[in-house]
C-alpha atoms as an extended CHARMM CRD file, in Angstrom:
* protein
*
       212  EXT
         1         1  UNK       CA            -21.5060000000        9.3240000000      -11.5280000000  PROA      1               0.0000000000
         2         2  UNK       CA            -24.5070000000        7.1860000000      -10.8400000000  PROA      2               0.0000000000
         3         3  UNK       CA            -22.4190000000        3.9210000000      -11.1060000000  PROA      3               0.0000000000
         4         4  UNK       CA            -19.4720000000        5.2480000000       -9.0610000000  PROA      4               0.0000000000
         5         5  UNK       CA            -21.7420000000        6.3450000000       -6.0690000000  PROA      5               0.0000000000
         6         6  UNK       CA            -23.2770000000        2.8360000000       -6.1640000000  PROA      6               0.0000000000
         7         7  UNK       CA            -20.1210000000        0.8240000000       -6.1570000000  PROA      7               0.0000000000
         8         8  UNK       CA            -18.6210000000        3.3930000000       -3.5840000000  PROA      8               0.0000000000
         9         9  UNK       CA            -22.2370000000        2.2110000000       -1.6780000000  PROA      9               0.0000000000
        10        10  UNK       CA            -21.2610000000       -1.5230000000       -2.4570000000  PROA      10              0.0000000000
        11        11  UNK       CA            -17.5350000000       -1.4940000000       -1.6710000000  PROA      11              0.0000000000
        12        12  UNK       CA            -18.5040000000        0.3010000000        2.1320000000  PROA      12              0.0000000000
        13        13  UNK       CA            -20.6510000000       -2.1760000000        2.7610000000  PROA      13              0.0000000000
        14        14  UNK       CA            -18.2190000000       -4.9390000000        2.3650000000  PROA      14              0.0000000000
        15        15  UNK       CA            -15.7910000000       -3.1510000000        3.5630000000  PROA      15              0.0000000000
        16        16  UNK       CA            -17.3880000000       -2.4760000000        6.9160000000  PROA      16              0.0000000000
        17        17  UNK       CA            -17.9960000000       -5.8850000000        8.8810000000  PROA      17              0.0000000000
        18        18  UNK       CA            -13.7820000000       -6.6830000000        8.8380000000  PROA      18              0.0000000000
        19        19  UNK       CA            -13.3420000000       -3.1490000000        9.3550000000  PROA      19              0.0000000000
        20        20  UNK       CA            -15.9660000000       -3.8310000000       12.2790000000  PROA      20              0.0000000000
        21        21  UNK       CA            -13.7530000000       -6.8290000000       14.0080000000  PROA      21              0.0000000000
        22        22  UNK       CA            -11.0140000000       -4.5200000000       12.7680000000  PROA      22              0.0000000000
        23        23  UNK       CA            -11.7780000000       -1.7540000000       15.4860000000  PROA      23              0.0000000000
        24        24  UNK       CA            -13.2940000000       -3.8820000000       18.1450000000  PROA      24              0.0000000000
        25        25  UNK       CA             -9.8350000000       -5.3930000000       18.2890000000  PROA      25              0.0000000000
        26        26  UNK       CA             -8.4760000000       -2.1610000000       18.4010000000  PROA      26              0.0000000000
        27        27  UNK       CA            -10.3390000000       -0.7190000000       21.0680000000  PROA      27              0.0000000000
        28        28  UNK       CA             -9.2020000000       -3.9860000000       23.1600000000  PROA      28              0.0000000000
        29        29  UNK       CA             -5.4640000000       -2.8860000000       22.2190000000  PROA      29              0.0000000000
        30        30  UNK       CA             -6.3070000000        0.6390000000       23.8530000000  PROA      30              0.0000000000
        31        31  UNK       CA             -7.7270000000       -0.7690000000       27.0230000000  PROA      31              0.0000000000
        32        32  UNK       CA             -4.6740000000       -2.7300000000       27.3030000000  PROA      32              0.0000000000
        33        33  UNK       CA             -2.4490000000       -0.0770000000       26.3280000000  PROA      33              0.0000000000
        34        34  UNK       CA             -4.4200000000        2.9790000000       28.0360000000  PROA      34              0.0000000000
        35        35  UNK       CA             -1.5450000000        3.2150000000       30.6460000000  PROA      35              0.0000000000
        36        36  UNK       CA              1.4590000000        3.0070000000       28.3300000000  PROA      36              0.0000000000
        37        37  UNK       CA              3.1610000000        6.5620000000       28.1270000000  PROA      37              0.0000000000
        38        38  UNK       CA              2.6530000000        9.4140000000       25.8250000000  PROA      38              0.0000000000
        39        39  UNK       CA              5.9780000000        8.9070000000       24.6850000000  PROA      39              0.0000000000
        40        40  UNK       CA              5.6500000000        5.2750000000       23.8280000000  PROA      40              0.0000000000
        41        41  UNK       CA              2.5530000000        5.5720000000       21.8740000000  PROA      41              0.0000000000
        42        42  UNK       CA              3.8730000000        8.5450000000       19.7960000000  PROA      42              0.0000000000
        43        43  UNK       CA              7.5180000000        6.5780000000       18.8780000000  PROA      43              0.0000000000
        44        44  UNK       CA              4.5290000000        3.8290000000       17.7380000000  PROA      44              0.0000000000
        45        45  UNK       CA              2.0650000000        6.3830000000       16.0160000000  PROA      45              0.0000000000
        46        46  UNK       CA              5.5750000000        7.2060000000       13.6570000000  PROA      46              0.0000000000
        47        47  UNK       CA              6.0640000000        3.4940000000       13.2170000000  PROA      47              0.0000000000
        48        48  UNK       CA              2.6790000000        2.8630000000       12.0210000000  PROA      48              0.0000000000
        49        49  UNK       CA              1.6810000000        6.1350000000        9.8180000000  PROA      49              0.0000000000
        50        50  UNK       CA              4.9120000000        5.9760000000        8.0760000000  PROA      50              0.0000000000
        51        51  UNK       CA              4.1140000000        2.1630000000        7.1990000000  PROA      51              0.0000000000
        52        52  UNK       CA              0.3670000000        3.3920000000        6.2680000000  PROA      52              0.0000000000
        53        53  UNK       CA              1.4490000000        6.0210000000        4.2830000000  PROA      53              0.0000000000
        54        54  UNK       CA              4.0400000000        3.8680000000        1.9970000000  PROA      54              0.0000000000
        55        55  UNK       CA              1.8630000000        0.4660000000        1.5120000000  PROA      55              0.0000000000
        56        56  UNK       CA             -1.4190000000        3.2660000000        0.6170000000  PROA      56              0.0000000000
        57        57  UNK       CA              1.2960000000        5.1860000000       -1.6370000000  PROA      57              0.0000000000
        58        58  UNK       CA              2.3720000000        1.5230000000       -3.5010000000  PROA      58              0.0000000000
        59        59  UNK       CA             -0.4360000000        0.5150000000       -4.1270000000  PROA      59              0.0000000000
        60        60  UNK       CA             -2.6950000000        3.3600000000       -5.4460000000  PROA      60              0.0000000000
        61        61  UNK       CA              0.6090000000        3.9750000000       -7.6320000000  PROA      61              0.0000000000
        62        62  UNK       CA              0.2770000000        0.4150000000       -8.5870000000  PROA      62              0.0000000000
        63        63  UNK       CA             -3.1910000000        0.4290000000       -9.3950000000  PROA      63              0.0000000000
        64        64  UNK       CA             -2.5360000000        3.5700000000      -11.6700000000  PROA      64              0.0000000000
        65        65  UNK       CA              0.2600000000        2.4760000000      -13.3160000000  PROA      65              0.0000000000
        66        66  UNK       CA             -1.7530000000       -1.0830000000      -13.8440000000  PROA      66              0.0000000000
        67        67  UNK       CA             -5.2860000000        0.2220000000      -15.0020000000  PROA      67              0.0000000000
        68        68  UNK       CA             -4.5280000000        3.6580000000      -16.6450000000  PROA      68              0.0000000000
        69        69  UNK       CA             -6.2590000000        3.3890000000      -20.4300000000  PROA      69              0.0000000000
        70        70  UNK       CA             -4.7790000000        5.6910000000      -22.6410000000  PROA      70              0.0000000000
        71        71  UNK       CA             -1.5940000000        7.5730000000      -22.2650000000  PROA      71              0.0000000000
        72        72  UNK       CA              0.6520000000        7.3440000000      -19.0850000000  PROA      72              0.0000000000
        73        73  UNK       CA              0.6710000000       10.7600000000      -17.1940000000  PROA      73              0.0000000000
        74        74  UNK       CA              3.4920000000       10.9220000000      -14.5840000000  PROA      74              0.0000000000
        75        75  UNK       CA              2.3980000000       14.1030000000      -12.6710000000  PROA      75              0.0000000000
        76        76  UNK       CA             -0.7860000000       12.0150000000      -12.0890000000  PROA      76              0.0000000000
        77        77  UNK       CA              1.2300000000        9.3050000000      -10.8750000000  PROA      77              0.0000000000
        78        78  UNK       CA              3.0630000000       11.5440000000       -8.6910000000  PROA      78              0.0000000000
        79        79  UNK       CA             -0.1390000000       13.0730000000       -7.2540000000  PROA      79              0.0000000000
        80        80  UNK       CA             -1.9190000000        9.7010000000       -6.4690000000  PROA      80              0.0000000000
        81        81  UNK       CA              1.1470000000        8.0580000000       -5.6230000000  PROA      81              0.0000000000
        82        82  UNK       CA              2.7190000000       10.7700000000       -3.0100000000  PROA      82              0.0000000000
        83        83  UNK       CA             -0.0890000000       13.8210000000       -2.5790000000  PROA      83              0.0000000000
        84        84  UNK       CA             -3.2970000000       11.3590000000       -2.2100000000  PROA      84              0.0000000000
        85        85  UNK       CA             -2.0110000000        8.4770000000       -0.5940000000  PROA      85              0.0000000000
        86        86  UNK       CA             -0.2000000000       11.1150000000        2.3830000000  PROA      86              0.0000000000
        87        87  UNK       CA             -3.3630000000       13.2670000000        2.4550000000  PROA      87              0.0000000000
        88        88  UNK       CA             -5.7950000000        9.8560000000        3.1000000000  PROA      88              0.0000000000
        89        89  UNK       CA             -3.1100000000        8.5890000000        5.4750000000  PROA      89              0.0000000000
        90        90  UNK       CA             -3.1100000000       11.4700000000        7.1680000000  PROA      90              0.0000000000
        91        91  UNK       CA             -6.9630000000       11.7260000000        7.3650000000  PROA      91              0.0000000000
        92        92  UNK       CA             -7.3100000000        7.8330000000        8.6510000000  PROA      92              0.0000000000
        93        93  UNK       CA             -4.6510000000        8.2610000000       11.4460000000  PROA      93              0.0000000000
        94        94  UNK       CA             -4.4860000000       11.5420000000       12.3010000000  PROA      94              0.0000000000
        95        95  UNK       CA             -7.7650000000       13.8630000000       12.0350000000  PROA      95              0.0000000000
        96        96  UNK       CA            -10.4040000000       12.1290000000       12.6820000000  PROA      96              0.0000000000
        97        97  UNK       CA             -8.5430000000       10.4740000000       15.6470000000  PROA      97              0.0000000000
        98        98  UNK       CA             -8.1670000000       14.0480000000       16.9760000000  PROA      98              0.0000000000
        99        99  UNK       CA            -12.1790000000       14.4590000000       16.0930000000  PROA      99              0.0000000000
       100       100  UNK       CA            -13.4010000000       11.9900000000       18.5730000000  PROA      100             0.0000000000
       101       101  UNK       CA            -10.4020000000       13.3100000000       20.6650000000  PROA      101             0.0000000000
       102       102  UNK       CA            -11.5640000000       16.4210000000       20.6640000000  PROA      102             0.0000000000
       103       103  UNK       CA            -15.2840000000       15.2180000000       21.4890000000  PROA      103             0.0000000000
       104       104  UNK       CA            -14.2210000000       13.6580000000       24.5710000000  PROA      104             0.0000000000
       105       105  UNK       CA            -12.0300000000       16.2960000000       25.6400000000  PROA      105             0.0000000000
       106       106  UNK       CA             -8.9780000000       14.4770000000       25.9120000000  PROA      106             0.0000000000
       107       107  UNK       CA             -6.2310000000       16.2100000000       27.7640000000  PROA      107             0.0000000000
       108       108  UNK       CA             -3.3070000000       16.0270000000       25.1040000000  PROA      108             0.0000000000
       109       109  UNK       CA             -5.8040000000       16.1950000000       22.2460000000  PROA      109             0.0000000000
       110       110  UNK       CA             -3.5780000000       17.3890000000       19.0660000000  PROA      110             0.0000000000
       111       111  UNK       CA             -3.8980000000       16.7490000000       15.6130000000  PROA      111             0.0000000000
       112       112  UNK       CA             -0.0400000000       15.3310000000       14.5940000000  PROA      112             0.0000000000
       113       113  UNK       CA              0.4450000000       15.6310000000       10.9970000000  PROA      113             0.0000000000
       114       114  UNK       CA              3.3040000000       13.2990000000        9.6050000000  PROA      114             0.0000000000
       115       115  UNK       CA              4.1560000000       15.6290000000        6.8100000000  PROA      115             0.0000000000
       116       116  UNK       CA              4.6820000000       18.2000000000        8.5710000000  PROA      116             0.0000000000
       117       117  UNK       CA              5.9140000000       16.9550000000       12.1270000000  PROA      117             0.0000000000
       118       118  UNK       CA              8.3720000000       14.8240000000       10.6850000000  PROA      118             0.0000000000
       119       119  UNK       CA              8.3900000000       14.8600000000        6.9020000000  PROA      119             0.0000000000
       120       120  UNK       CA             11.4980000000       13.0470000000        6.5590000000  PROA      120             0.0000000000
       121       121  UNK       CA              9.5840000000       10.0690000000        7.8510000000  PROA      121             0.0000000000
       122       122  UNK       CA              6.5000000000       10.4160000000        5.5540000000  PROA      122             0.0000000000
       123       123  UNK       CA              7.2180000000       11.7010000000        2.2810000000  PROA      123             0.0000000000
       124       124  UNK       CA             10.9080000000       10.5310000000        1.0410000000  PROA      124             0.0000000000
       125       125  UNK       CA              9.5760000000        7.0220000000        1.9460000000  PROA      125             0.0000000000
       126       126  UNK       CA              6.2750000000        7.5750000000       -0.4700000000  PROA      126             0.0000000000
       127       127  UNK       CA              8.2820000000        8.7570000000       -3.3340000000  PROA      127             0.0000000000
       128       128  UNK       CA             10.4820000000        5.4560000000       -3.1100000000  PROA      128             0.0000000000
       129       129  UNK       CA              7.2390000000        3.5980000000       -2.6180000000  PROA      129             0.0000000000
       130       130  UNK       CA              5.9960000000        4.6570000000       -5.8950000000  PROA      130             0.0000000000
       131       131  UNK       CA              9.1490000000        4.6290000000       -7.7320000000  PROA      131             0.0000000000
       132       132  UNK       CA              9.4130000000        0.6540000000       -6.8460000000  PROA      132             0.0000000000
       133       133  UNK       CA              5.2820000000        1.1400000000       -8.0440000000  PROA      133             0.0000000000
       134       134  UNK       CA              6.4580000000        2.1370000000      -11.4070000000  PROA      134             0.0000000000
       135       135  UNK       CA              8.7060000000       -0.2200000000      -12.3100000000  PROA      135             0.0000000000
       136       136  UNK       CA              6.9230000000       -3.4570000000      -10.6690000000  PROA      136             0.0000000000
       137       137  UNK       CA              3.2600000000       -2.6350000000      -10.1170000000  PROA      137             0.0000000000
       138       138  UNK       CA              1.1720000000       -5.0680000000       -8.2680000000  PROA      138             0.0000000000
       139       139  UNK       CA             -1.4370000000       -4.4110000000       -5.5320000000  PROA      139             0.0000000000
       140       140  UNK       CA             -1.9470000000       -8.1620000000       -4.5940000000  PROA      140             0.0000000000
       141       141  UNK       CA             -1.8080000000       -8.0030000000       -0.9940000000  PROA      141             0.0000000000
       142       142  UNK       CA             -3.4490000000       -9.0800000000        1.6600000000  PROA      142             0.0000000000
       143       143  UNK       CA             -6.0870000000       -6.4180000000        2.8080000000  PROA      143             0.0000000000
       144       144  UNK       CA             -6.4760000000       -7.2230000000        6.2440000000  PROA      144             0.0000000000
       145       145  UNK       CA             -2.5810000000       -5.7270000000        6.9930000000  PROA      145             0.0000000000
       146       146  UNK       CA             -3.4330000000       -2.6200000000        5.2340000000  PROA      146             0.0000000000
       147       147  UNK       CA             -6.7930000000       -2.3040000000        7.7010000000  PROA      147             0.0000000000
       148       148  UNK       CA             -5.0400000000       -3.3450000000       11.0780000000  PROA      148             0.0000000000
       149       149  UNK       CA             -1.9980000000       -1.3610000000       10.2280000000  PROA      149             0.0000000000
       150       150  UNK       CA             -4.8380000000        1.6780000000        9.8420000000  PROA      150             0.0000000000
       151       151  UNK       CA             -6.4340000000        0.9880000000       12.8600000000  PROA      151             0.0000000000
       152       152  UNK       CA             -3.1770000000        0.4630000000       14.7480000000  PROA      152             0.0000000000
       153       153  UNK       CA             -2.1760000000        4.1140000000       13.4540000000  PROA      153             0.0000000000
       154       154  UNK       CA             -5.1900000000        5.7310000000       14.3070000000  PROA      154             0.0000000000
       155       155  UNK       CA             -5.4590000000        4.2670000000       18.0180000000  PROA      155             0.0000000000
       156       156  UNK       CA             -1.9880000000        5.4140000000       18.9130000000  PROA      156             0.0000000000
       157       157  UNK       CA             -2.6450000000        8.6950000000       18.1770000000  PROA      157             0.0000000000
       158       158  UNK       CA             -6.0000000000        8.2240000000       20.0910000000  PROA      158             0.0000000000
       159       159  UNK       CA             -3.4670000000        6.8720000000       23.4630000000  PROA      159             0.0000000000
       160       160  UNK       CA             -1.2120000000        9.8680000000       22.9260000000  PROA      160             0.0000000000
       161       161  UNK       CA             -4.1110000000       12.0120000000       24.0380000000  PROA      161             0.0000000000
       162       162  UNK       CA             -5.5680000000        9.9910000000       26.2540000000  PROA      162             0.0000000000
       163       163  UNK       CA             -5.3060000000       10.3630000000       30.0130000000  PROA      163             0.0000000000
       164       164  UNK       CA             -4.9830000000        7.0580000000       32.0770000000  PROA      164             0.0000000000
       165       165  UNK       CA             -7.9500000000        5.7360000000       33.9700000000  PROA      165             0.0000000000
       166       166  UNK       CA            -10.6620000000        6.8830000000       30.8770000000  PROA      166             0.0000000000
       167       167  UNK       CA            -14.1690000000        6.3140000000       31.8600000000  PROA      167             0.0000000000
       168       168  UNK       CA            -15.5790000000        3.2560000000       30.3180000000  PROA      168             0.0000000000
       169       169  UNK       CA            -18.5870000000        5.4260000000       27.9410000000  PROA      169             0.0000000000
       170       170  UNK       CA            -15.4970000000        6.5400000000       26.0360000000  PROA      170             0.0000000000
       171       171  UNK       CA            -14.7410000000        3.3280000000       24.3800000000  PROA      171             0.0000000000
       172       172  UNK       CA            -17.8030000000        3.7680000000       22.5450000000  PROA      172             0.0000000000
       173       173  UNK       CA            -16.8730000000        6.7090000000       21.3610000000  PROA      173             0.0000000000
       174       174  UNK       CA            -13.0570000000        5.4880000000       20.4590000000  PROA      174             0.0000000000
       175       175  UNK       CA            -14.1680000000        2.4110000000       18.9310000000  PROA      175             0.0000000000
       176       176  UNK       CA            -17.0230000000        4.4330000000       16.5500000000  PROA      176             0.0000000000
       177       177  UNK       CA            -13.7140000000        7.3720000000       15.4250000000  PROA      177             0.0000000000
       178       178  UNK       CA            -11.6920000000        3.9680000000       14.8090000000  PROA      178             0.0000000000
       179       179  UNK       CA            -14.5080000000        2.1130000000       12.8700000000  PROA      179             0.0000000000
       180       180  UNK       CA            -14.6610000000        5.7290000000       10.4410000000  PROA      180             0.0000000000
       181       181  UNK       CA            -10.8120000000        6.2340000000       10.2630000000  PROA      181             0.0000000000
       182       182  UNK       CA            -10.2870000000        3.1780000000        9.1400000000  PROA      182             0.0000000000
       183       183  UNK       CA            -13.7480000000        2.7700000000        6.5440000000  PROA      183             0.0000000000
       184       184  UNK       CA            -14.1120000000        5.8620000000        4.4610000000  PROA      184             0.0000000000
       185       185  UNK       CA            -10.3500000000        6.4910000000        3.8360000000  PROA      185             0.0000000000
       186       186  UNK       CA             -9.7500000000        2.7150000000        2.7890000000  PROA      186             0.0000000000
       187       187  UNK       CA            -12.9660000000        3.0610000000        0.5300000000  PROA      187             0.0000000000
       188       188  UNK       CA            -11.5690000000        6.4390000000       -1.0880000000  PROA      188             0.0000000000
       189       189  UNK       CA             -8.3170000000        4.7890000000       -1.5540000000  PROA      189             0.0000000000
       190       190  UNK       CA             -8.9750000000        1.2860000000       -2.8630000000  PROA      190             0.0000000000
       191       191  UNK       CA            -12.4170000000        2.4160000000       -5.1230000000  PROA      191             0.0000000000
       192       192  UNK       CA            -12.7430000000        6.5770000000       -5.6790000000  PROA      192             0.0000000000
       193       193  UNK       CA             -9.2250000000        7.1070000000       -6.3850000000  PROA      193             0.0000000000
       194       194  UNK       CA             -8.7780000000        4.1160000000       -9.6670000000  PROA      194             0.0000000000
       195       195  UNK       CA            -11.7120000000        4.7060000000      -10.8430000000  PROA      195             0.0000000000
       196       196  UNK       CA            -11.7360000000        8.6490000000      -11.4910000000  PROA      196             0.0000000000
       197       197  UNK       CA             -8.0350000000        8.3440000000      -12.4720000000  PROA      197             0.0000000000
       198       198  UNK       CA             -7.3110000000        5.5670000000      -14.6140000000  PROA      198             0.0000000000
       199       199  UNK       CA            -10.3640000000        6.3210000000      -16.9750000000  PROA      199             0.0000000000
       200       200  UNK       CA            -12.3790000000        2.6640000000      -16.1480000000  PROA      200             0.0000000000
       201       201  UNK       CA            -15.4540000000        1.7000000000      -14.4400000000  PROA      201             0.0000000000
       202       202  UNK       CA            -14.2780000000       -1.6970000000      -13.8550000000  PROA      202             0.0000000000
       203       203  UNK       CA            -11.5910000000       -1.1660000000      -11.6270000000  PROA      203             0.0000000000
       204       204  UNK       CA            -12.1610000000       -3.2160000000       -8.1610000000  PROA      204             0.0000000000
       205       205  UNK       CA            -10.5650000000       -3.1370000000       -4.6100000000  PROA      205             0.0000000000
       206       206  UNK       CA            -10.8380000000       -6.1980000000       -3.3120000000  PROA      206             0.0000000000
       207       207  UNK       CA            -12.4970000000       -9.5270000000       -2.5710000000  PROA      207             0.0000000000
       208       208  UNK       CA            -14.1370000000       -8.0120000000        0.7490000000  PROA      208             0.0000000000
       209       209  UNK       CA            -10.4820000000       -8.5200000000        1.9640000000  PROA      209             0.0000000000
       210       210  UNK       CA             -7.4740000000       -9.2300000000       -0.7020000000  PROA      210             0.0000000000
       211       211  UNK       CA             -7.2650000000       -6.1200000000       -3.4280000000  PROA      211             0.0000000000
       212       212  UNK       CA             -7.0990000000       -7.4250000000       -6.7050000000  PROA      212             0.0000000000
């Protein structure tokens, strides 16, 4: 446990100055798009989570399927794959989004679970994800999409509770909810997850921005 909470320590910290540029750029994207309607950002929000939650479910299948020691177990697969990678999705882009929503007292603050809202979008998609995962695992890709893709996610649900004209003190707050929906989730994905599944302490993320 001592070894996992250290590289968990290790892999944040590299993590966090590209997850840094990461949500400055996103905060830029909701200045720009603060006066875009509710509407608009949600049929985006449903673009972007869906495409979150099947390159997350992929590639935590993939790293599974690639690093498991010992015998294969498919309901683990299944639970990483579709269960984990929905539940961390859903965590990046949609609570604590609603968290610094909330703070701020946005007018249309509300948590909008994928899953649930529109499960046909979310979870059929995940299980294909994975299936593709199990025959032809590979989780070289570049990490900066999975980030923006994250952050993208995260700030549409942040626009569909917005109100237009925002005062500017609240994109400090924004850009701090983007900076931690984006960090811990990628870090529980990319590190926690392979390494208390697959039975090795060598399994890695990335190289500070390309998983390997």
């Amino acid at each position: 446990m001592p070894s996992l909470f250290k590289k968990i320590l290790i892999e944040l910290e590299h993590h966090a100055p590209f997850t840094f540029f990461g949500s400055f750029i996103g905060v830029l994207m909701v200045y720009f798009s603060r006066n875009i309607s509710r509407e608009a950002a949600h049929h985006l929000f449903y673009i972007l989570h869906p495409a979150h939650v099947v390159m997350s479910a992929y590639v935590m299948a993939s790293m599974y399927r690639l690093n498991k020691t010992g015998k294969f177990d498919i309901t683990k697969f299944f639970f990483i794959g579709v269960v984990l990678s929905i539940g961390l999705a859903t965590l990046s882009d949609s609570l604590i989004p609603y968290a610094g929503e909330w703070i701020l007292g946005m007018p249309e603050a509300e948590v909008h679970v994928g899953f649930i809202e529109m499960w046909w979008l979310i979870i059929p998609p995940a299980i294909i994800a994975i299936s593709v995962a199990y025959f032809k695992p590979t989780t070289h890709f570049f990490h900066s999409g999975h980030v923006f893709i994250s952050t993208w996610a995260s700030l549409f649900h942040i626009i569909m509770a917005a109100e237009q004209g925002m005062p500017w003190y609240y994109f400090f707050v924004i850009f701090f909810f983007l900076f931690l929906a984006v960090w811990v989730p990628c870090c529980l994905s990319d590190i926690v997850v392979p390494l208390l599944f697959t039975g090795r302490d060598d399994v890695g993320s990335c190289d500070c921005h390309k998983v390997k």
